[in-house]
C-alpha positions as CSV (number, residue, x, y, z in Angstrom):
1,X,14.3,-15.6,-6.8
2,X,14.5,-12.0,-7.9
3,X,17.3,-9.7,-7.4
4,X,17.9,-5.9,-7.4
5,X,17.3,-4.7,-11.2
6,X,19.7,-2.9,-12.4
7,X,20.3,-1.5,-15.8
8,X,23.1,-0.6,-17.6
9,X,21.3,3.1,-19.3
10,X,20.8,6.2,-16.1
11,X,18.2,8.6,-17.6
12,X,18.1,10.5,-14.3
13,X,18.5,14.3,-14.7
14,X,21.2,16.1,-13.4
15,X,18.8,18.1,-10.5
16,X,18.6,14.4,-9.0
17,X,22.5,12.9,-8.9
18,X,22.7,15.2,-6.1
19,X,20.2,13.4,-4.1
20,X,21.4,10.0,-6.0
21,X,21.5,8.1,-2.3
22,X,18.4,6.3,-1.7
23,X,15.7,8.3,-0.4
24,X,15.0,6.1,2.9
25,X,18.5,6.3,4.2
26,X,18.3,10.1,3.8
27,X,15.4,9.7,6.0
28,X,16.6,7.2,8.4
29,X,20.0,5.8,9.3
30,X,21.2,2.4,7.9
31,X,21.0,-0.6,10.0
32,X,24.7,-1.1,11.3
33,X,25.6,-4.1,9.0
34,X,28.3,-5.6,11.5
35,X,25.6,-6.6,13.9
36,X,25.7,-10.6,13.8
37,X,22.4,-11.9,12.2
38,X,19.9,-13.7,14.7
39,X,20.0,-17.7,14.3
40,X,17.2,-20.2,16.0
41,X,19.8,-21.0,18.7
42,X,20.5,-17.0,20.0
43,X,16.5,-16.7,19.6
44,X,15.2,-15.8,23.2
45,X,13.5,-18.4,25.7
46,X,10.1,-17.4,24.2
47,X,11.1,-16.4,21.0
48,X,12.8,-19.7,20.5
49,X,9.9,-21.7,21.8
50,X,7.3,-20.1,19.3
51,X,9.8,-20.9,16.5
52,X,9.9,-24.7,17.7
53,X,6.0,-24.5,16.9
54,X,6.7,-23.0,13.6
55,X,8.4,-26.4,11.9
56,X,10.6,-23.7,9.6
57,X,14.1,-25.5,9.0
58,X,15.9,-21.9,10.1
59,X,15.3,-18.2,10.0
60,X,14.5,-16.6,6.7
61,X,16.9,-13.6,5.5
62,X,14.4,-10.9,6.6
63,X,14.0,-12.3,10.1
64,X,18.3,-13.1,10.9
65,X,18.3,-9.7,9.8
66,X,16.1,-7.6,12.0
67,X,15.5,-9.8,14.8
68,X,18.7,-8.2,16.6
69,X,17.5,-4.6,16.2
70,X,13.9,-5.7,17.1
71,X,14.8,-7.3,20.1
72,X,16.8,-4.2,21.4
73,X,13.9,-2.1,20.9
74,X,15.1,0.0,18.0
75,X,12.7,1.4,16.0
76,X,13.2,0.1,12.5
77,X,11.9,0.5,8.9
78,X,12.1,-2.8,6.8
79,X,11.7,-3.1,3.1
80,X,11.0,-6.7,2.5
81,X,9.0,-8.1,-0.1
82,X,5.9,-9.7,0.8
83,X,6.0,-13.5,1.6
84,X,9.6,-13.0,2.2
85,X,8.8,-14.2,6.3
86,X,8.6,-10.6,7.8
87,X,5.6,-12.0,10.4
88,X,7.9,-13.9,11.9
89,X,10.8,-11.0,12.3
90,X,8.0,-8.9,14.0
91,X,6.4,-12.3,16.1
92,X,9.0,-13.8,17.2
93,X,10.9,-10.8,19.4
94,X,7.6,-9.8,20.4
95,X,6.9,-12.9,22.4
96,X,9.7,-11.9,24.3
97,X,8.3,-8.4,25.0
98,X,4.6,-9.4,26.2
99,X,3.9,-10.2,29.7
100,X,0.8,-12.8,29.9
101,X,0.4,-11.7,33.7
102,X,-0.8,-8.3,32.6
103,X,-4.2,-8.2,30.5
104,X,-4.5,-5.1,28.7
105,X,-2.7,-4.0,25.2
106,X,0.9,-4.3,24.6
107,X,1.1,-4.8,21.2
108,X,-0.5,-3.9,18.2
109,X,-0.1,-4.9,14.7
110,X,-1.8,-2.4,11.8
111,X,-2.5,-4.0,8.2
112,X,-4.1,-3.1,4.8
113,X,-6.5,-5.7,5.1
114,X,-8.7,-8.0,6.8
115,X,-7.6,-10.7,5.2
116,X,-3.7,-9.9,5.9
117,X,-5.2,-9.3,10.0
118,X,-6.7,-12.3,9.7
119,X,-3.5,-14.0,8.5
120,X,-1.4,-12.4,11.3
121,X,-3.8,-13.9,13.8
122,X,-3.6,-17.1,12.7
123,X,0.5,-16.8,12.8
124,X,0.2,-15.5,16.4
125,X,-2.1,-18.5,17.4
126,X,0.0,-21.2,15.9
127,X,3.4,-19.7,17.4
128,X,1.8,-18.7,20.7
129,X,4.4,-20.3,23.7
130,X,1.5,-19.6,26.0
131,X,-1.8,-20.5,24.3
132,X,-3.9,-20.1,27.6
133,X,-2.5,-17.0,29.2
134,X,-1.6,-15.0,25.9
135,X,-4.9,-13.6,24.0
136,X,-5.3,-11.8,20.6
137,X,-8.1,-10.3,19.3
138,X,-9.0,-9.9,15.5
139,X,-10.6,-6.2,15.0
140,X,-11.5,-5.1,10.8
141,X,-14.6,-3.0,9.8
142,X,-17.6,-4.7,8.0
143,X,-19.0,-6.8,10.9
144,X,-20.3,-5.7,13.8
145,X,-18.6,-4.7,16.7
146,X,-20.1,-6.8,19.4
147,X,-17.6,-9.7,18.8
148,X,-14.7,-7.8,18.8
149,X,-16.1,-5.6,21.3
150,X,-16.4,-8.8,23.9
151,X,-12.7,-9.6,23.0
152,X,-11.3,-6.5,23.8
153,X,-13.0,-5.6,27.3
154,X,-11.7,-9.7,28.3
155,X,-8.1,-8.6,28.5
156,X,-5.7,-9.5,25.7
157,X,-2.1,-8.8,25.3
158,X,-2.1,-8.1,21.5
159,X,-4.8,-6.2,19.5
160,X,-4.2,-7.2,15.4
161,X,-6.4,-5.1,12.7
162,X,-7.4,-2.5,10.2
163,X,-6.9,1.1,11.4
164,X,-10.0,2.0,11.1
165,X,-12.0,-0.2,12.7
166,X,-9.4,0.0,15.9
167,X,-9.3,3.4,15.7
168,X,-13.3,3.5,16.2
169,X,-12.8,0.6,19.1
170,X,-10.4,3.5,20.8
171,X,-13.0,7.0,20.4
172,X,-15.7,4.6,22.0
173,X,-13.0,3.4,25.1
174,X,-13.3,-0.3,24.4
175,X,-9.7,-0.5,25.0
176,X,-6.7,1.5,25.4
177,X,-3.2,1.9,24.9
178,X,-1.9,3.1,28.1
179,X,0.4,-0.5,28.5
180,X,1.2,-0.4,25.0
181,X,5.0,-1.8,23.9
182,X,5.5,-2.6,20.5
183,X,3.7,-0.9,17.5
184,X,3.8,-2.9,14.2
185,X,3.0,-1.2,10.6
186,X,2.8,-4.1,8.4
187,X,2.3,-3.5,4.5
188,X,2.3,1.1,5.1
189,X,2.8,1.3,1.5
190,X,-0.7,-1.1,0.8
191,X,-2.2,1.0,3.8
192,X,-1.5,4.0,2.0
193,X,-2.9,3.3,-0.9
194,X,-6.4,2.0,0.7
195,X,-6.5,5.2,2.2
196,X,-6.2,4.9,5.7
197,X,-3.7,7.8,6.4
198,X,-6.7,9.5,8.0
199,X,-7.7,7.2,10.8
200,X,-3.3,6.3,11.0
201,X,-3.0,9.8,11.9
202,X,-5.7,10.2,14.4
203,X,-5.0,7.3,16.1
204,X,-1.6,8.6,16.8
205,X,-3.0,10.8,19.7
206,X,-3.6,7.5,21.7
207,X,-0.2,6.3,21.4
208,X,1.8,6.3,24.4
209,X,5.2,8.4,23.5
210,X,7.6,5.6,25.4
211,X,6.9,2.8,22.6
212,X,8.9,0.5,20.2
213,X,7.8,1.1,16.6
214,X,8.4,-1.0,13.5
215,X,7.7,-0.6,10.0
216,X,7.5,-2.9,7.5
217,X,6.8,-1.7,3.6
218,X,7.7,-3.7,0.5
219,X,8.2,-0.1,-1.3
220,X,9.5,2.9,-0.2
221,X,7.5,6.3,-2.1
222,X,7.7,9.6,-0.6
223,X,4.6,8.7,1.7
224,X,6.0,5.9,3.4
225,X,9.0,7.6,4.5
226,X,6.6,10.9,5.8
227,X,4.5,8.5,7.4
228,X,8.2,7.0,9.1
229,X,9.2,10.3,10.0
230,X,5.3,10.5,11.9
231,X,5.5,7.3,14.3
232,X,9.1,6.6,14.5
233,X,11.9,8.2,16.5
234,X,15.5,7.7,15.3
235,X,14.3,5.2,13.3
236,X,17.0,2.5,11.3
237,X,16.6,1.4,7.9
238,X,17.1,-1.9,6.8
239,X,16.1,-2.8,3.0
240,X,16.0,-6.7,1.9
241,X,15.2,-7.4,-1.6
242,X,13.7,-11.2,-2.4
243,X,17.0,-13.1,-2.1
244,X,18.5,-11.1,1.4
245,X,20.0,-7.8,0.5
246,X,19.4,-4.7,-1.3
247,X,16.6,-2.5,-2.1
248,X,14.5,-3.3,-5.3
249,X,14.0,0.2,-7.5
250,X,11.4,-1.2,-10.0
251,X,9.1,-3.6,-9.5
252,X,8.8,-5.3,-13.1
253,X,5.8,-7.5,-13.9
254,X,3.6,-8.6,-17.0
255,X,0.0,-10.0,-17.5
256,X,-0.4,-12.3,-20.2
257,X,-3.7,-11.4,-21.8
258,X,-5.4,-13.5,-25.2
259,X,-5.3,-11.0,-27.3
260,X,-5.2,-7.3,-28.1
261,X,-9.2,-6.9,-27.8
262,X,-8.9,-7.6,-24.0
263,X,-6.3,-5.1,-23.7
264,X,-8.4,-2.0,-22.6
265,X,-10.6,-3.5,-20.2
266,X,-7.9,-5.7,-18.5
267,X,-5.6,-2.3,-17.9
268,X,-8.6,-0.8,-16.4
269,X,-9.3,-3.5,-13.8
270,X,-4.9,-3.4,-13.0
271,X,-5.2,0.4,-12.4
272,X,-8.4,-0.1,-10.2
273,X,-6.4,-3.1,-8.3
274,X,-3.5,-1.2,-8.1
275,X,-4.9,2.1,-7.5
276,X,-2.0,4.4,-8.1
277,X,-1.4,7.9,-7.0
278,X,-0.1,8.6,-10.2
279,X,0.8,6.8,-13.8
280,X,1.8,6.8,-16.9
281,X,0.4,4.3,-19.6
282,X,2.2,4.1,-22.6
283,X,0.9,2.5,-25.8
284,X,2.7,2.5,-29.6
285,X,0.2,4.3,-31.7
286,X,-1.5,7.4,-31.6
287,X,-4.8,5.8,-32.4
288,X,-4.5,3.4,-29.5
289,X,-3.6,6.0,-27.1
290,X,-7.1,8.0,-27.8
291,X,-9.0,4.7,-27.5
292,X,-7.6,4.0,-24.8
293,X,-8.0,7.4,-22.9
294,X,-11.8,7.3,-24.1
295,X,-12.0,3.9,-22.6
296,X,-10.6,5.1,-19.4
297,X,-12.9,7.9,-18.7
298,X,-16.1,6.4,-19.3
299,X,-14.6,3.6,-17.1
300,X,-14.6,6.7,-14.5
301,X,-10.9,7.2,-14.1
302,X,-9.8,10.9,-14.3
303,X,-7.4,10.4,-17.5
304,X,-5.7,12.5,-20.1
305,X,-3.9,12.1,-23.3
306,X,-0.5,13.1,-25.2
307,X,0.1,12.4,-28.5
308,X,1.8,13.7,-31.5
309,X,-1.6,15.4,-32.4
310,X,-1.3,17.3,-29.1
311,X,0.2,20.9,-29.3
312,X,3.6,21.4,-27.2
313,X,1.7,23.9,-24.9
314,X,-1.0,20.9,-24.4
315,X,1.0,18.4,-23.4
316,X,2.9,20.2,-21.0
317,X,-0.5,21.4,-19.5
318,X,-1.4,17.5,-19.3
319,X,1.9,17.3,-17.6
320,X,1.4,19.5,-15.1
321,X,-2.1,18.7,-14.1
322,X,-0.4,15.0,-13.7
323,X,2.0,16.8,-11.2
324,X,-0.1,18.2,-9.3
325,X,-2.2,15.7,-8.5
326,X,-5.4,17.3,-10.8
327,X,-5.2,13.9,-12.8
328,X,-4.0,10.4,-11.9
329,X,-3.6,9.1,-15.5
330,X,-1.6,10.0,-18.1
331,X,-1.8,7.9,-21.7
332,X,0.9,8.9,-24.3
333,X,3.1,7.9,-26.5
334,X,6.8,7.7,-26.5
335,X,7.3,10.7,-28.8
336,X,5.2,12.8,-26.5
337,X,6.5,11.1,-23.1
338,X,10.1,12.4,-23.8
339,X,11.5,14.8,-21.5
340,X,9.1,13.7,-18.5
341,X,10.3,14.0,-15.5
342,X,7.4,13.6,-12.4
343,X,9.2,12.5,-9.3
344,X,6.7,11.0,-7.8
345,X,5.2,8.7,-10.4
346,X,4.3,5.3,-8.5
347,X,3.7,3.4,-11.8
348,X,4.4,3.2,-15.4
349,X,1.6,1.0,-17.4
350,X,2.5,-0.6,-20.9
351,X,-0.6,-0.9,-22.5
352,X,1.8,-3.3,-25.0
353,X,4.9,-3.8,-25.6
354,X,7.5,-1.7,-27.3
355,X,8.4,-2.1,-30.9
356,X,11.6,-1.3,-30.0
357,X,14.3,-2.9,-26.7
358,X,15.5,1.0,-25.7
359,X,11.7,2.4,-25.5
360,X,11.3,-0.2,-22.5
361,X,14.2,1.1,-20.4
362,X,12.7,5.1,-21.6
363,X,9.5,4.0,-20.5
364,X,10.0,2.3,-17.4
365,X,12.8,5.1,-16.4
366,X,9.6,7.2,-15.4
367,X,9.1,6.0,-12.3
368,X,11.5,5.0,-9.4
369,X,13.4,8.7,-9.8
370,X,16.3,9.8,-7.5
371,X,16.7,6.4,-5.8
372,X,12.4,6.0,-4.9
373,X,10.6,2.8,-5.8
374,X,8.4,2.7,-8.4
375,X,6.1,-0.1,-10.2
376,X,6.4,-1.3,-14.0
377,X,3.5,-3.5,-15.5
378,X,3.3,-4.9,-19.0
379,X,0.6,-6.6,-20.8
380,X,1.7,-8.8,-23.3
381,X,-0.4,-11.2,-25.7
382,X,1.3,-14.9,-26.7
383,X,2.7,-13.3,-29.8
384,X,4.3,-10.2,-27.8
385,X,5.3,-12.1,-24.7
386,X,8.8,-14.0,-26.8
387,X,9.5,-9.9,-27.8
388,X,9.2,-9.0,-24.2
389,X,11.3,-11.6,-22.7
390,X,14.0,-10.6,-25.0
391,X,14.0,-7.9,-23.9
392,X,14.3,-8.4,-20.3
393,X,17.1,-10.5,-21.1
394,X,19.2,-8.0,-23.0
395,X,19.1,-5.2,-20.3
396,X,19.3,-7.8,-17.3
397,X,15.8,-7.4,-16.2
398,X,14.1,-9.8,-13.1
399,X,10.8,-9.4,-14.7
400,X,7.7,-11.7,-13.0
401,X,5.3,-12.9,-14.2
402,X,1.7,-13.1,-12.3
403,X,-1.4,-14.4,-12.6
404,X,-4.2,-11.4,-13.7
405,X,-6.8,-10.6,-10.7
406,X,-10.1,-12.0,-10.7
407,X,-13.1,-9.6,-11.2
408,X,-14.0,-11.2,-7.6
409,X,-10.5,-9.8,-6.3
410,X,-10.6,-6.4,-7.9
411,X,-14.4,-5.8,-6.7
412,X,-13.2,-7.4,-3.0
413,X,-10.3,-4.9,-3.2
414,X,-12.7,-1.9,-4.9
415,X,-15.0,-2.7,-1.9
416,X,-12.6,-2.1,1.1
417,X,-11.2,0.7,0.0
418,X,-14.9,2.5,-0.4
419,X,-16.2,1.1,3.0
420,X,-12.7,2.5,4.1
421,X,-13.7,6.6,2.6
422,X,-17.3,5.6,4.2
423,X,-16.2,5.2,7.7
424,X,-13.7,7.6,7.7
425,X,-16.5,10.1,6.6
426,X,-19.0,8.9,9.5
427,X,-16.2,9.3,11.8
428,X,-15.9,13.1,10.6
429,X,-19.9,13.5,11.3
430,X,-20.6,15.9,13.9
431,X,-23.4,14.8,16.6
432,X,-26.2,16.8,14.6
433,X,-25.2,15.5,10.9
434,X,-25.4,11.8,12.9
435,X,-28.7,13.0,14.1
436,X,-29.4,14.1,10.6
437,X,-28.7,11.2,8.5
438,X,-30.0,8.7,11.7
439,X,-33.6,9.2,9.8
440,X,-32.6,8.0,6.7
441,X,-31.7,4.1,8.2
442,X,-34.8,2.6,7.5
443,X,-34.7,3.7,4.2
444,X,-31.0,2.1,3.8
445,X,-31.9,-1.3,5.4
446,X,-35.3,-1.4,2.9
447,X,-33.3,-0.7,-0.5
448,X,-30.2,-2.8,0.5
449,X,-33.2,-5.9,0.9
450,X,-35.7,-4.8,-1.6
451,X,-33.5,-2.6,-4.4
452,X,-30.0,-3.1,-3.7
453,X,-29.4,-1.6,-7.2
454,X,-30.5,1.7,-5.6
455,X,-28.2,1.5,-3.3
456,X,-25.3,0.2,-5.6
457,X,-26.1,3.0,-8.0
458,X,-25.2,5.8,-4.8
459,X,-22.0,3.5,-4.0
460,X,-21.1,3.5,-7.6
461,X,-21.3,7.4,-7.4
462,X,-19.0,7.9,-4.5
463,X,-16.5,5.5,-6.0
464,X,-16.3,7.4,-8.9
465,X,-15.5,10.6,-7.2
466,X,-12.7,8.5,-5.1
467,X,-11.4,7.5,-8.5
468,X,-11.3,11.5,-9.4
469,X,-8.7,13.4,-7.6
470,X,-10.2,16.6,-9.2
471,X,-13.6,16.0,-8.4
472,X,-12.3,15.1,-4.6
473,X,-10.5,18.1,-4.3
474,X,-14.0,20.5,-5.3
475,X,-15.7,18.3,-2.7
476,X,-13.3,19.0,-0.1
477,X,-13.5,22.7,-1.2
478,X,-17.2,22.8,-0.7
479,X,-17.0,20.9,2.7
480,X,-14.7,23.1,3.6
481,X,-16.6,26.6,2.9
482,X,-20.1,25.0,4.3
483,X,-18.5,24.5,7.5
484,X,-16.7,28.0,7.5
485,X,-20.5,29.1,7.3
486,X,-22.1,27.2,9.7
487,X,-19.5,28.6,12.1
488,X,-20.7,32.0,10.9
């Protein structure tokens, strides 16, 4: 099991000690840790007979944890890992809260994902106490509506999906959310970063104000706690690391990868898998940070370099652009990486590992500033993998290992995150641009049977832009001044 990292070197700057407390319980109070921890047997009557169905031996530490709070309808932010049982925590207490007798809405659960919906589901259905009276329904983009549509106008007491998807199912009145009870966030950090703040937001209007909301994030950045501070109301906090309690800072991993050759295309495929707001990928020679940042662009990611061939004045300018959101990668080396400090890096990328034990702990101190999470990734070949476990041993370091994606993953991942800027952008038409682009439908159905490469090609393009925070923000500019004209 892992357990909290913690390092015996501080590199944070002075300006943060004073806000050294962890950003989340600045934002929200602590959980008050003298309430006694839920077992099976103080589980209420429905709770208690869903966990029956369940065949777990006892509660996991996430659920003895926030059952109590959840089941006195406290709002309540959770850090948990995933797979740490945080589907139960939010199930079980919300059996208790649904009343089969009344068929419209009382609960719904928001994921990243239709495969994490889909796993939800399939949790409610196999602890369900009332399999005949108490009705879910499934809702994700990428299928039609008419199935989920059907489900919807039946009657069920808890609506699962994508936010999206149910936030189209609401503008057309399918359903609503007048009876609504308990609102779930499962995964806001992964919803985040597939970009559904938009259709989050929007869908707040329909929330009813009198509601129980819970959160459930296995990191805490500066967006997850603004998106707390949105839908919850004296929210508590309650962060569980892998192993029961405390918050995890860093998230260390490393890829094992056969040998140096596969080392630029494999970082590229992490990045588009992990698809940061912001990183840092460090690499050992200056030579290897220019390939690299070549590599990376024609890949399409908006990417810069620092080296000791850069000027001071240039790599502060590379610095700043990363700050401000013009780039989202930054490729160095340690020499020019010293003295950077970017608060809100989400990741630090070690194209290899360091020569040297102290350059990890330099590195990986970029990210996770002032007490907010951050993500460290290493690739490693066979010979650099013995150097890197040494190195996590010296300095104390929980570092897992995992399995690299599949290409099938990262394009499965790649894919729900464009049909995601797609839908949110149809949502946005106005009646006449519907109109507009209505006539170009036969022309989409013919090239996705006949030259799908045609159509791939225009997907590609938008992808690409997605991928360019610079190029997004032009867009967004000249959206912005054609519709300041047509109001003209």
């Amino acid at each position: 099991m892992t357990k909290p990292f913690t390092t015996h070197l501080d590199f944070t700057s002075r300006a943060q000690e004073a806000g050294r407390e962890s950003a989340a319980e600045r934002v929200f109070e602590t959980v008050d840790s003298e309430v006694e921890e839920s077992t099976a047997d103080s589980l209420g009557q429905w709770a208690r007979a869903a966990f029956e169905k369940s065949n777990w031996s006892g509660l996991m530490p996430v659920q003895a944890r926030a059952i109590p709070h959840l089941a006195e309808g406290k709002d309540l932010i959770v850090q948990s890992r995933t797979g740490s049982g945080k589907t139960g925590a939010f199930l079980l207490p919300m059996f208790d809260r649904l009343d089969p007798s009344v068929r419209s809405a009382q609960a719904l659960v928001l994921a990243p994902t239709r495969e994490l919906a889909g796993q939800i589901y399939s949790e409610f259905k196999r602890l369900n106490p009332f399999p005949g009276r108490l009705k879910a329904t499934l809702v994700y983009g990428g299928v039609r509506y008419q199935h989920q549509t059907k489900g919807l106008t039946a009657g069920c007491q808890v609506v699962i999906g994508t936010p999206g998807r149910i936030l189209d199912h609401l503008q057309r009145r399918t359903f609503t959310l007048n009876k609504l009870r308990l609102f779930i966030l499962d995964e806001a950090d992964e919803m985040l970063s597939m970009g559904f703040y938009p259709a989050m937001a929007a869908l707040k209007s329909y929330l009813p104000d009198k509601r129980h909301t819970c959160m459930f994030s296995a990191t805490m950045p500066p967006k997850v706690r603004l998106l707390g501070r949105e839908f919850l109301k004296n929210a508590q906090f309650l962060g569980l690391s892998a192993d029961g309690i405390g918050v995890v800072t860093i998230d260390h991993r490393y890829y094992k990868i056969n040998n140096s050759m596969d080392r630029a295309r494999t970082l590229a495929g992490l990045i588009e898998f992990e698809n940061p707001d912001s990183a840092i990928i460090f690499s050992n020679t200056r030579r290897e940070v220019s390939f690299l940042t070549d590599f990376l662009q024609n890949y399409g990611f908006n990417a810069t370099a620092i080296s000791g061939d850069y000027s001071q004045r240039a790599r502060e300018k590379a610095m700043d652009r990363l700050r401000e959101g013009q780039i989202r990668l930054l490729v160095a080396t340690d020499v020019a990486a010293r003295g950077i400090d970017i608060s809100e890096l989400s990741h630090v990328f070690q194209a290899e590992v360091p020569l040297e034990a102290q350059l990890y702990i330099h590195r990986t101190g970029r990210t996770a500033r002032a007490g907010k999470a951050g993500v460290a990734i290493t690739l490693a070949t066979w010979e650099e993998e013995a150097r890197l476990k040494a190195i996590a041993h010296r300095f104390d370091i929980n570092m897992e290992k995992r399995e690299l994606p599949s290409s099938e993953e990262i394009v499965a991942r790649t894919t729900q995150r464009v049909a995601i800027v797609l839908e949110e952008q149809f949502r946005n038409k106005t009646k006449l641009e519907r109109e507009r682009l209505a006539r170009f439908i036969p022309l989409a159905k013919a090239l996705a049977e006949e030259e799908p490469e045609l159509m791939a090609m225009l997907i590609d393009e938008l992808n690409q832009r997605r991928m360019q925070p610079d190029r997004q923000k032009k867009a967004r500019n000249r959206d912005s001044k054609d519709k300041s004209r047509r109001r003209r």
